[in-house]
N, C-alpha and C positions, 0 to 999 in steps of 0.2 A: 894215613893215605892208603885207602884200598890198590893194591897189585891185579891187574888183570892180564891172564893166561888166554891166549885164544888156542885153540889145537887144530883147527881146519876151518877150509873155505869151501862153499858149496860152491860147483858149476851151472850156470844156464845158457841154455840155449838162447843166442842172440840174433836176432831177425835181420835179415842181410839191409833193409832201409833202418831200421832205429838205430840211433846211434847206443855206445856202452851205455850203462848204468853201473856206478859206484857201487863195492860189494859191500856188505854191512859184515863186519864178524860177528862169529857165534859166540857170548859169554857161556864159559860152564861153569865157575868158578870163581866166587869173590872173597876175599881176603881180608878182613876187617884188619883196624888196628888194634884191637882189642886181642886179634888170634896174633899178633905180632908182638906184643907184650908192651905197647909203646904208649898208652893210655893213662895220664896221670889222673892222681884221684882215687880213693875207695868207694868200691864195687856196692851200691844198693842191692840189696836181698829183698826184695818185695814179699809181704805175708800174703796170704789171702785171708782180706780180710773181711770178705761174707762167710768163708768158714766161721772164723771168730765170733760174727752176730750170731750165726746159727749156733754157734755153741753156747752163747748166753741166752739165747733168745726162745732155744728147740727145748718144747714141755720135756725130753725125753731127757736131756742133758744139764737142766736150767740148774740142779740140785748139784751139781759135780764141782765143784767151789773151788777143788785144790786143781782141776785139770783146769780152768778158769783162770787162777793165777797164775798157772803155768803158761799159757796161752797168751796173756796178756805180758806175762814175761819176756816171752819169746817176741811175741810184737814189739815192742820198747826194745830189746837187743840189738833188731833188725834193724829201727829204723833211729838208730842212733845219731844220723847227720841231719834229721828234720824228716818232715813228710810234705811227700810230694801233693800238688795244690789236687791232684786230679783224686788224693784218695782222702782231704778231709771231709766229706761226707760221712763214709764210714767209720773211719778216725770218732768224730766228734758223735753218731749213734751209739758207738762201744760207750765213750764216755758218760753220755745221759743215761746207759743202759746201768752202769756199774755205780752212776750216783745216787739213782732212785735207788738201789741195794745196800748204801752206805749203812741206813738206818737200821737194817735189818742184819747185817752182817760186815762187822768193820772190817773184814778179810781185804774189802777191794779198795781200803784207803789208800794203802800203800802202793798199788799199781796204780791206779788215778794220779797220782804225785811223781811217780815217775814218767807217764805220759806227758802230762801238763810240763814237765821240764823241756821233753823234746817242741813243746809246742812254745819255748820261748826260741827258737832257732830260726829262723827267716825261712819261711816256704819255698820248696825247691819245684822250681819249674824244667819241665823239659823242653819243651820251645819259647822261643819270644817269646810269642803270642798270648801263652799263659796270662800273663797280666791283664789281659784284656777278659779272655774265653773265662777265667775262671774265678774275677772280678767279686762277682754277687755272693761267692761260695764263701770268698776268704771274708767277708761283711758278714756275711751270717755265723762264719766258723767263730769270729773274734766274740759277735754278739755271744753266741753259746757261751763262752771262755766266762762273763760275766753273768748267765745265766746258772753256773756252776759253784755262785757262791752260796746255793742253798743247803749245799750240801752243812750240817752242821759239825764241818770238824776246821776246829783252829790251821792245823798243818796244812788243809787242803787249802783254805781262803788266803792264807798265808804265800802258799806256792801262786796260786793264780794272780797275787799281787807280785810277786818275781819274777812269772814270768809274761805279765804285761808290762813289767821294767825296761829288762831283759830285751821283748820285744822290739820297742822301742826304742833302745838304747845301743846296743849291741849292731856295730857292725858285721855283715855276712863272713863268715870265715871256713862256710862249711865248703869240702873240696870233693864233692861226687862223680862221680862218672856218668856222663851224660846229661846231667843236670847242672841248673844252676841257680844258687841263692837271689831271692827277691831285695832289691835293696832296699835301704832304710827309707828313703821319700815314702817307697810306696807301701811300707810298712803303717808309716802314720798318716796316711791318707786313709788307708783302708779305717783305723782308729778312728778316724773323723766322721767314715761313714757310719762306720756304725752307732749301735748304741750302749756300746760299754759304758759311755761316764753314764750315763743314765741309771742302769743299771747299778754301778756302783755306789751313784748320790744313795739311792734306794734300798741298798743292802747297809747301808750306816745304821737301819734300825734294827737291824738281824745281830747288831756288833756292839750291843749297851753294853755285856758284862763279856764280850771281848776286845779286851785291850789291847794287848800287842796287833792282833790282824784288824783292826781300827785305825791303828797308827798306820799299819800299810795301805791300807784302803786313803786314807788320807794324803798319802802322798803320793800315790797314784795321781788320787785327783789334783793332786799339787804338781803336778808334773805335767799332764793335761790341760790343765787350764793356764800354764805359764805363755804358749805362743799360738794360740789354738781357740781362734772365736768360734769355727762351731761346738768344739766343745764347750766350751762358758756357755754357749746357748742351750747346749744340751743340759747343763746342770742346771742353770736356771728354768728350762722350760718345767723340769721336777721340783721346786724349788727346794732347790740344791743350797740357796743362801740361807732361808731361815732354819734348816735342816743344820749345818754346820755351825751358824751362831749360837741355836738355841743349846747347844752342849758343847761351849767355850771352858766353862768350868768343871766340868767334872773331873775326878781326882785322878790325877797325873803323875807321878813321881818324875818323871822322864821331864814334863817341861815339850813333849813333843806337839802334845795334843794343841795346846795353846797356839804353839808355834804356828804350826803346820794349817791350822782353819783359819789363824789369822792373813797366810801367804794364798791360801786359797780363797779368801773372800777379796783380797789385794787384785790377786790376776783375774776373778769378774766383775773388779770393778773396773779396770784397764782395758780388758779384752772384751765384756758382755757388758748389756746396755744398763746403764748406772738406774735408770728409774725404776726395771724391772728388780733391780739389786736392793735397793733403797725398799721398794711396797713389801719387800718379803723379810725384809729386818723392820718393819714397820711392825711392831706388837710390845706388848710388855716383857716376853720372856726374852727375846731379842737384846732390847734396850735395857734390861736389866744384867744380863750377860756381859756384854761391853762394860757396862759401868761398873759393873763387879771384874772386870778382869784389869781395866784401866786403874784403878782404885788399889789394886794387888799389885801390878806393874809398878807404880808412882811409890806405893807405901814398902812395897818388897823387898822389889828388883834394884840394883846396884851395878851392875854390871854394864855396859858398853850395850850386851846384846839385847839387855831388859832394856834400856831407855828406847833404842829404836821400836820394839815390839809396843812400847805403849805409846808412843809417835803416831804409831799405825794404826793401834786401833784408834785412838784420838781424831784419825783424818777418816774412817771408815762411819764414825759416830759423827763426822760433819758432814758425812754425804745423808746421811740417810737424813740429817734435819734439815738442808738445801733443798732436798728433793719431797720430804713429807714435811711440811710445817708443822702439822696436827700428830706429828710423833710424842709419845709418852713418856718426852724426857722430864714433864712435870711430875708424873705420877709416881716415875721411880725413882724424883729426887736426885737424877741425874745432873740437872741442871741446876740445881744449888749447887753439890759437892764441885761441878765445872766454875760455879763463882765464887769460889772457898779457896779452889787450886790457882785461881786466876790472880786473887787480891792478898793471897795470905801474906807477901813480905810486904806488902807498900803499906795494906790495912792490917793492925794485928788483930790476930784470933786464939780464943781458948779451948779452939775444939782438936778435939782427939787425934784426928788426920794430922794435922800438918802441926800439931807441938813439935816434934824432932824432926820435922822433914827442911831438908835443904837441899838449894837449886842451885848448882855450881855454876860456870861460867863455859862449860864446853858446848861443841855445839849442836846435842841432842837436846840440853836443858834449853836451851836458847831458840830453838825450833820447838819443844814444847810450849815457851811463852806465847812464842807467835801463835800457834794453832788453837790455845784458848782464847786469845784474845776473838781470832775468828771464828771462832764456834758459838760465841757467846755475841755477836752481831749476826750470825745466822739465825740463833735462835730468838734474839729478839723482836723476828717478825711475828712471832704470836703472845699475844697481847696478855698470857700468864703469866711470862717469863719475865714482862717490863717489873713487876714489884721483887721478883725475886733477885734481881739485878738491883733494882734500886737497897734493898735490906742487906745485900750484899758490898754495898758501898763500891758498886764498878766503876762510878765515874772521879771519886775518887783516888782511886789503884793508878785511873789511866791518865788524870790531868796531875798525876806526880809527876809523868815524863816532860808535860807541858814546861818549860822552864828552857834559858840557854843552857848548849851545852857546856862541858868543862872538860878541858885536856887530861886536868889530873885525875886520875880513879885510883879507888884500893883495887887489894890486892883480891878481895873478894867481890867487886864490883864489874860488872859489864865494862868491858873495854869503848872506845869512842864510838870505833865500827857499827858493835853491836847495841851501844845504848841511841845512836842515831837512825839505827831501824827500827827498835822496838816503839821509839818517838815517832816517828814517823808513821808508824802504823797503828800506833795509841792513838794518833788525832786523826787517822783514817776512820778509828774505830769512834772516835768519839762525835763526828760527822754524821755519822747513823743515829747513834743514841742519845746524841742530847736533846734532839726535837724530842724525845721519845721520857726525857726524864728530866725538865725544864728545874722541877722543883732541886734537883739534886745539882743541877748544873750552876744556881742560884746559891745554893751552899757552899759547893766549891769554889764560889767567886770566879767562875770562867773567864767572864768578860774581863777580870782584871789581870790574869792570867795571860788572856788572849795579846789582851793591849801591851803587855810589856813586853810579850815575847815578839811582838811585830816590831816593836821597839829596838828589839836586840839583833833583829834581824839587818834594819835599816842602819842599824851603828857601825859603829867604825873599829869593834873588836875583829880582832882574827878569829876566822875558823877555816882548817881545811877540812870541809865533808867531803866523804867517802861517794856518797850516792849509790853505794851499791845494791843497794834494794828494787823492788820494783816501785814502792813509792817515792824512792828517791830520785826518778828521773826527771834529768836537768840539772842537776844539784853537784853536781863533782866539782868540791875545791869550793865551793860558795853555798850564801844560806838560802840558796831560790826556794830548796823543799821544803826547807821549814815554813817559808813567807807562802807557799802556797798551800802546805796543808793548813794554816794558820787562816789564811783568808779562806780558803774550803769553810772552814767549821766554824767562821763567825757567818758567812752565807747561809751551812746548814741550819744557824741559828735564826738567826735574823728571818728566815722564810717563812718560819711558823706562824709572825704576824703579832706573837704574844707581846701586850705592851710591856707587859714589866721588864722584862728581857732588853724590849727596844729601849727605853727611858734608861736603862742600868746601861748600855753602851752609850749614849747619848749624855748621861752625868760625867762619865770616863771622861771623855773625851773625844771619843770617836771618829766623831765625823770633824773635826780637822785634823785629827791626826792622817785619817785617810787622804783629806785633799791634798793635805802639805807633799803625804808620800806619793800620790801620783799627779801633782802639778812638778812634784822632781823629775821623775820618770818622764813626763811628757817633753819638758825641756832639755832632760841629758841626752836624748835621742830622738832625732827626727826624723817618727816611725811616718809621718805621711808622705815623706820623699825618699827612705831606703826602705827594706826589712834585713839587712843582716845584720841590725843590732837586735830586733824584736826576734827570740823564735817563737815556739806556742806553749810557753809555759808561762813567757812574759806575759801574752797576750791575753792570755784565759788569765794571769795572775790581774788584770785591768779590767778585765770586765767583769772578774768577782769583786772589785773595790767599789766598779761604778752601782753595782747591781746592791749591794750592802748599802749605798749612800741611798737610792730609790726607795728602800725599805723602811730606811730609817727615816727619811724625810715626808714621805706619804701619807697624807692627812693632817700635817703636824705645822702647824703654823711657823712654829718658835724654832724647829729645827731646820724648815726651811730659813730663816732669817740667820741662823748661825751658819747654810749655809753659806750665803753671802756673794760676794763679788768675787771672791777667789775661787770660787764651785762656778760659778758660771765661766770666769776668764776655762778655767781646767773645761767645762763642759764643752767649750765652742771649740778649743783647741783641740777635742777630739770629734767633733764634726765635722770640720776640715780634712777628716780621712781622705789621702786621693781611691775616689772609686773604683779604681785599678786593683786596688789593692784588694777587695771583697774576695776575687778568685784566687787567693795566693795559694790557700792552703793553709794557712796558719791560723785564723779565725778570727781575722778581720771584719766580719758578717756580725760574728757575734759580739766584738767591740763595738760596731757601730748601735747596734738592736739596742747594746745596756747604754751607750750616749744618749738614744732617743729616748731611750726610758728612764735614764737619770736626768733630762732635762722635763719628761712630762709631769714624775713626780717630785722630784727637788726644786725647780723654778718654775712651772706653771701655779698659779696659785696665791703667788707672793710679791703686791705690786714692786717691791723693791727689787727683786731680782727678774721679776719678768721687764720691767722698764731697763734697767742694764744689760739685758738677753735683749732686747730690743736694738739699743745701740750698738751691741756688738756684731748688728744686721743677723741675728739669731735667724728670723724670720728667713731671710734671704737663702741662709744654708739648708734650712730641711726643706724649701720648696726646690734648693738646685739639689737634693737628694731624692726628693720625687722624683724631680723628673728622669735622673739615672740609675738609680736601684732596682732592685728585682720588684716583680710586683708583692711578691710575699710580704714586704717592708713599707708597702703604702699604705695598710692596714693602721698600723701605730703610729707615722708619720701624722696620717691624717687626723687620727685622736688627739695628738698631741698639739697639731696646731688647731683646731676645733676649739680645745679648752684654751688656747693661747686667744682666741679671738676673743674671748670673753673680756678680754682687755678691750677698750675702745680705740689706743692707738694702735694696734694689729692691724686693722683692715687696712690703713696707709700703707701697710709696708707690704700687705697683700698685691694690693692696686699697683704698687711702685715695681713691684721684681720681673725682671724680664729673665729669660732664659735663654737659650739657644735660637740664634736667628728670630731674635725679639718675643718670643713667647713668652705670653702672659700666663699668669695664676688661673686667669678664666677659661684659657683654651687649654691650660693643662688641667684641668677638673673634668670638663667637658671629654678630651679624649680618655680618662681615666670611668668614667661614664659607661662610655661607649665599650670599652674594652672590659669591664665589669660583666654588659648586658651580653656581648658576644659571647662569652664563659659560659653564663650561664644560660643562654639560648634563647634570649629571649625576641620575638619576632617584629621586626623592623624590614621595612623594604632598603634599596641599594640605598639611597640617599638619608637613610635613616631614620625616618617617619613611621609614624605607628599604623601598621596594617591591621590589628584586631582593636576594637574599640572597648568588647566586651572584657579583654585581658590584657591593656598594654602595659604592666609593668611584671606579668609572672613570663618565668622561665618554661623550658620545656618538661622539666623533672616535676616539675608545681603539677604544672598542667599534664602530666601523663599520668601524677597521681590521683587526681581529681578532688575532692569533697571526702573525709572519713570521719566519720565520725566520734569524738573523742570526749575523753572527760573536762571538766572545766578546769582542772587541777594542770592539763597537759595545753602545750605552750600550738595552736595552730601553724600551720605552714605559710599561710601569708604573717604573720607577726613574727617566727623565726628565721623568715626573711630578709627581716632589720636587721638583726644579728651578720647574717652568715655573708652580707657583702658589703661593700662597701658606698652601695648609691645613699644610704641615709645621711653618713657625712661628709657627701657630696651636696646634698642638698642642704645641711645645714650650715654649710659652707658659703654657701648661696645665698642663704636665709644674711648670714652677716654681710653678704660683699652687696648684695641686694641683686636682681634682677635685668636693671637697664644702666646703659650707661657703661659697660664695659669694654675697655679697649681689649683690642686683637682676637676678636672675636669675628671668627669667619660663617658663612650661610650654614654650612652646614652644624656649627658649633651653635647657632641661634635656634635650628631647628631643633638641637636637643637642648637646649633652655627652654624651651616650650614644653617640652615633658620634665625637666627637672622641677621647674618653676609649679608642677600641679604633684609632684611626687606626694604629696601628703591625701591632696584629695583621692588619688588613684588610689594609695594604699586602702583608706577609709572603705572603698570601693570593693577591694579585696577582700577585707575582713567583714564585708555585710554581703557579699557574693557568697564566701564559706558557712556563713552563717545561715545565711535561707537554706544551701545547700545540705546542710547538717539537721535543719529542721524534717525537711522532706525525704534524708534518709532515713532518720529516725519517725519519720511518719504524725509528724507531730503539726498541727497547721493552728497561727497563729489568731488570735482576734479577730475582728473585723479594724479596729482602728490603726493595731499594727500591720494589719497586712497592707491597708492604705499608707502607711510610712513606708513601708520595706521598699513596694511598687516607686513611691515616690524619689526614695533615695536611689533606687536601680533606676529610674530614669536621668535623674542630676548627674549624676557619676555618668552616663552615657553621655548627654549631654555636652557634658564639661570635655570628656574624650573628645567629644564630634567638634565642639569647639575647637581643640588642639590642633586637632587633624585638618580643620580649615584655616588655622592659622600659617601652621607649616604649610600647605599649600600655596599661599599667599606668598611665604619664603621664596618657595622654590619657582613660582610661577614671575616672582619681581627678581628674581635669580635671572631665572631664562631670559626674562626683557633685557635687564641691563647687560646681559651675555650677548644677546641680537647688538644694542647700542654700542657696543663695544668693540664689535664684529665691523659695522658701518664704518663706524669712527678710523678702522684700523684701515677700513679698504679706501676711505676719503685720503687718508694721510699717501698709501699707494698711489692713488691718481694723481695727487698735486704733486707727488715727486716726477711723476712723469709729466706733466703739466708745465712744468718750471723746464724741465729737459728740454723738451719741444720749444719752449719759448726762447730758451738760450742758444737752440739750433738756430731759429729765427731770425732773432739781432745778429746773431753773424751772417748768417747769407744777407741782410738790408746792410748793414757796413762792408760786408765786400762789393755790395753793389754801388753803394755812394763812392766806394773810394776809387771802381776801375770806370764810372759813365758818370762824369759833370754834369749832366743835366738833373739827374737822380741827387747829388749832392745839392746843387741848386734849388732845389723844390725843396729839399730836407732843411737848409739853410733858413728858407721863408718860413716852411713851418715851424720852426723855432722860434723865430723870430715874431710870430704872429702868437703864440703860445704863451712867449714874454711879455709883450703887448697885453694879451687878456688877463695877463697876473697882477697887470698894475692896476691902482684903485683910480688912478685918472688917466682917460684915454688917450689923451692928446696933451701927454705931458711930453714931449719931441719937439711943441709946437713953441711951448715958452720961454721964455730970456735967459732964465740959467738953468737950461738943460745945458748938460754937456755929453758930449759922446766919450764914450771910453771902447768904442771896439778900436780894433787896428784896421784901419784901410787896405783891400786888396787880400784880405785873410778870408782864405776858403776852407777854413773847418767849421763843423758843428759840435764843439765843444766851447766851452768857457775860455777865454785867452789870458794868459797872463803872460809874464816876465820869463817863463820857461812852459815850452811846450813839449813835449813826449811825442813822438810822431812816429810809426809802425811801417819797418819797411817788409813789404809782402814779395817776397819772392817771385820772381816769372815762373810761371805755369803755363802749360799747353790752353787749356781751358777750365773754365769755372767748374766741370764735374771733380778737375783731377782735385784740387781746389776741397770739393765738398767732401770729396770721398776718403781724405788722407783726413783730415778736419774733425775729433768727439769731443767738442766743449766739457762734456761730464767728464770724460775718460782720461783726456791728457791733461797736465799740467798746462797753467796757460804760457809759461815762462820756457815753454819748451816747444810752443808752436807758433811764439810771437820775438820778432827781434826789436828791440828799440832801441831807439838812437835818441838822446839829449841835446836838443840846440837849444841856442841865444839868442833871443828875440833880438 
């Protein structure tokens, strides 16, 4: 804290209106802390160090070598706590100056080595700001540091790899005065920016026949590339990877070499992009390197630290075949010795490698097993490797694991844990390659293999599985992962389609062993009204059952027929899915997809089981699954009942199914049509009617591509059409239910029966529209006779349109009419109810009036009476001898009289309005505006 002395104040003159103004004192003298002795830290001595260039640099001095060392001495003395950011420019000229002179005079090795030491010390800044201001300098000062490794002297490339250790390693501790150390963040940032790894990848060829500053240079990079993606980018952008692989082997005694490019090719595969990592170990000297160091590791190494090292490179040698297929693991024979090391204890061998080698039970060797088994499924996608595997007897090796397991093991045997992973992952592996190696699959007797072990799965032994793998999920304490890698890999099998394959599970026994195990499954739990007994391993374990039965019974007469009655009861019960269930999550979607599929291909086909599918109202369930599934699913729905029609008693049961609020099979086809043509754009006015006649069945996609011209070998756009929706079996749907005569068929459903019912002639239309169109691009003009057909049939095909189009017309025009009649009808029914209203007002005001004026009653009385009279068939039957009178004498009503009369007493009222006005025959109750009274004649 500076002390300040003032020694006097000046006087001024102040003007009698301004007010004072504050006196400012006079500083004479400041007092640092430094003249106070209070300043902790050693005192920087600054050189000057454009003298220093001028003295290496000036023709007059350039020869003076010992005043040079001394100079450079002197500098390195001085700046013993580091150098400040503001003078590495200079700093780092002296040293390019004194390197280019190495060659010429080793005098200046030894000051260059003492410099470079001060340059592993954290750059000392005098202000903040430094970090920012002096940014670019310290980026190019680090670049120099690596451009320094030309120099060719071991001690100096040596130091320069210490002290970018050092650098980067070393916390600040330097205590300067006035300055302050840069810290460590911004130490390896600065590293980032630059290009030392660069640099460095690059100087490995400058280091063949030095070893020790090779080994440094290496772990440098090994240091670098541990948490630091632009570095890994920067090594690979040099490619930094084939560069270190391709000299994995050269002679070591240390063991470091190995190590060290093995941890640095680890952290660019982690930290830098694995493909760019993988194309540059892509070569033969690459892949020979690995395999010759893996080979030495396996046959060597003994130690703890050797087994991991060949782990490593093992998984380095899997990347690059994931990523390059077309890798030269054939040519360097890599890929045999990998099916040598893979099979040598299950298959014996008498080659050289593995006579004495043995795989313990710890868990580098048991991580070794795994990583061959997957490298050797990697490598199986290129189609050299299928025979070297098959001569290798892989599938062998791996359907040993295939078997139950057993509690008891030796002492030299895989514990439960681990032989229920390696099993596990054996028939992950064998998933892949048995399509891939049928014939060897067929030696190994898979299929009988498969079936016992399903077998064993289903029984009533104990087992408690581990599951702790990643194939083992779902499996803890139970055999689900065996039953599903097990059904996995008779699906992987069975997809291939190979007969012999399918006939060798089909002899087994297969397909009832499956139904028996999932008509169990279906009745221990009922997944259509819960799911927490189903999760998705169950569910995917059901639809790889149903999906294996599809395979196996498709096209196969005799194996549909051993399906049977019990495949159909098991099919239906899983149709029944409640449709709630499709959005669980669990994969319920795809349960339902292999039910339709194991019904299209197991009981369509087979009258014996299609007529039992029948009774079980088969029929009845995929039409109530049309109508609620996603449309993705009416695709195969509709194939399947299509080929079910082929049966003659199908169409009853068509005709017969109602759906939701009575909907038929015909109006769900119809709006399935309809919702088809919307998709794909096809042009329809509101009422659905065809507004282009020239194109009323292409889409818009059809029609914006137009006419191109193609070979006859490729498939047109109007016949790829049939394919890609679904109106073809909609129509042929049709074809079986026939045309007329369809109940629950509404106008507008009739309307597009009109264009379904011609869908064949329309397509016909299509396909000779593309074809003129295809002529005429190609410039190509037919005959005279065929041009007269072409014309002929482009007019029919319009025709037939225009017909259509006046049909629907007709629809919608006897639509509209019955829509007026209906309108009538509804406003007749209105009148008459008012009609009736008014007449009921009526009879009451005429019986108030009879009842309150006799003379009104008296006339009402004759009219009755004269009414009765003209009802009789003879007129003057009053007149003869047995008439009798049955009225009562003195009875003044106009009603019928009997033994009891009802008679209405009306209340006094002022006058007949109040009377009308209180009085709605419609509106009240009549019981509540009439009183009666019961007398006795």
């Amino acid at each position: 804290m500076a002390v300040v002395q003032t020694v006097g104040q000046s006087k001024r003159l102040q003007s009698s209106l301004e007010p004072d103004k504050a006196r400012i004192p006079l500083v004479t003298h400041i007092i640092t802390d430094d003249d106070l002795g209070i300043v902790e830290g050693s005192k920087l001595q600054q050189v000057n160090l454009k003298r220093v260039i001028k003295l290496l640099t000036d023709p007059h001095s350039m020869m003076l070598y010992e005043r040079h060392v001394h100079a450079l001495t002197r500098m390195a003395r001085h700046y013993n706590k580091g150098f400040p950011m503001k003078d590495l420019v200079m700093v780092f000229k002296i040293l390019n100056v004194c390197a280019d002179r190495v060659d010429s005079n080793p005098i200046y090795e030894q000051p260059i080595i003492e410099i470079l030491k001060l340059c592993s010390f954290p750059f000392l800044m005098e202000k903040s700001s430094d970090e920012l201001v002096y940014e670019q300098i310290v980026v190019e000062s680090i670049s120099q540091l690596g451009y320094l490794m030309r120099i060719p002297s071991s001690d100096v490339r040596k130091q320069i790899c210490d002290t970018l250790l050092l650098f980067t390693s070393m916390k600040p501790t330097q205590d300067v005065q006035n300055f302050k150390p840069a810290d460590l963040a911004f130490n390896r940032k600065m590293i980032e920016f630059s290009d030392i790894s660069e640099t460095l990848v690059k100087s490995l060829a400058l280091l063949e026949t030095d070893l020790p500053a090779k080994l440094k240079v290496l772990e440098i990079l090994q240091i670098f590339s541990k948490n630091s993606v632009k570095n890994c980018d920067q090594m690979l952008f040099v490619d930094g990877g084939r560069r270190i692989c391709s000299r994995l082997m050269d002679p070591d005694s240390s063991g470091q070499l190995l190590f060290r490019s093995v941890e640095t090719l680890w952290n660019l595969m982690e930290n830098g992009d694995k493909a760019v990592l993988a194309k540059q170990l892509n070569n033969l000297t690459c892949i020979s390197q690995l395999r010759d160091a893996f080979v030495y590791q396996l046959t060597q190494g003994y130690s703890h630290y050797d087994r991991q090292l060949r782990n490593d490179l093992l998984v380095i040698a899997t990347l690059v075949a994931s990523q390059c297929p077309e890798a030269p693991f054939v040519e360097t024979g890599f890929a045999k010795q990998l099916t040598l090391f893979a099979t040598f204890q299950e298959v014996k061998s008498h080659n050289a490698l593995v006579r004495h080698l043995k795989l313990l039970t710890n868990h580098e060797d048991f991580e070794l097993r795994k990583l061959l088994f997957n490298i050797l499924v990697v490598l199986s996608k290129d189609s050299t490797v299928v025979s070297i595997l098959s001569d290798g007897h892989l599938l062998l090796a791996l359907f040993s694991f295939v078997h139950a397991n057993d509690k008891k093991t030796g002492p030299r045997e895989w514990n439960p844990a681990q032989f229920e992973e390696l099993q596990l992952q054996a028939m992950a592996c064998l998933c892949t390659l048995c399509p891939l190696l049928l014939e060897d699959y067929m030696t190994c007797q898979g299929s009988t293999r498969l079936l016992l072990l399903l077998e064993w799965c289903v029984g009533p032994d104990e087992f408690c599985g581990q599951g702790n793998s990643f194939h083992g999920t779902g499996g803890r304490g139970n055999k689900k992962a065996q039953m599903r890698h097990c059904l996995r890999l008779m699906r992987s099998v069975v997809s291939t389609e190979d007969e012999v394959v399918l006939q060798d599970l089909a002899d087994q026994g297969a397909i009832n062993q499956l139904i028996a195990l999932c008509t169990k499954w279906v009745l221990n739990t009922a997944f259509t009204q819960r799911t927490d007994e189903n999760d998705v391993v169950e569910i995917e374990m059901q639809s790889d059952i149903l999906f294996i039965l599809s395979c196996l019974c498709d096209g196969d007469m005799h194996r549909k027929e051993l399906f049977g009655v019990q495949g159909v009861d098991m099919v239906v019960r899983y149709l029944r899915t409640d449709t709630r269930l499709l959005n669980s999550g669990l994969g319920h979607h795809k349960l339902l997809l292999a039910s339709i599929d194991c019904t299209w291909c197991a009981i369509v086909g087979c009258f014996v089981t299609e007529d039992y599918f029948l009774e079980k109202e088969g029929v009845f369930l995929l039409f109530d699954l049309l109508e609620v599934c996603p449309k993705n699913m009416h695709n195969v729905i509709l194939g399947c009942l299509l080929d079910l029609c082929e049966n003659p008693k199908t169409v009853n049961h068509v005709l017969t199914w109602r759906g939701k609020d009575g909907c038929t099979a015909s109006h769900l086809l119809c709006q399935i049509w309809r919702l088809e043509e919307s998709e794909i754009g096809v042009r329809r006015d509101t009422q659905g009617a065809i507004t282009d006649v020239h194109h009323p069945l292409m889409g818009h996609i059809q029609v914006e591509m137009g006419t191109v011209a193609m070979p006859a070998s490729c498939v047109s756009q109007a016949i790829a059409d049939v394919g890609e929706n679904m109106r073809a079996k909609v129509y042929s749907l049709f074809c079986k239910m026939g045309f007329t005569d369809l109940p629950g068929l509404t106008v507008e459903d009739h309307v597009t029966l009109t264009i379904i019912e011609k869908y064949l002639d329309f397509k016909m239309g299509e396909v000779w529209t593309e074809t003129i169109g295809e002529l005429q691009a190609e410039q190509v003009r037919p005959v005279t006779p065929d041009q007269e057909a072409i014309e002929a049939i482009t007019r029919a095909i319009e025709e037939r349109a225009q017909i259509v189009v006046t049909t629907q017309s007709e629809l919608l025009e006897a639509q509209k009419n019955q829509d007026i009649l209906d309108e009538q009808e509804f406003y007749a029914d209105i009148r008459e109810n008012h009609r009736q209203k008014e007449k009921a007002i009526a009879d009451f005001n005429d019986y108030v009036s009879r009842t309150s004026n006799f003379a009104l009653l008296k006339a009402a009385k004759e009219r009755q009476e004269i009414s009765i009279d003209a009802s009789r068939m003879q007129p003057k039957y009053k007149e003869q001898e047995h008439f009798h009178n049955v009225d009562l004498p003195n009875l003044t009503t106009t009603v019928f009289s009997g033994k009891h009369v009802t008679v209405m007493n009306i209340p006094k009222h002022s006058n007949d309005d109040d009377i009308e006005s209180k009085f709605e025959p419609v509106l009240e109750p009549m019981m509540e505006r009439r009183i009666f009274k019961h007398l006795t004649m």
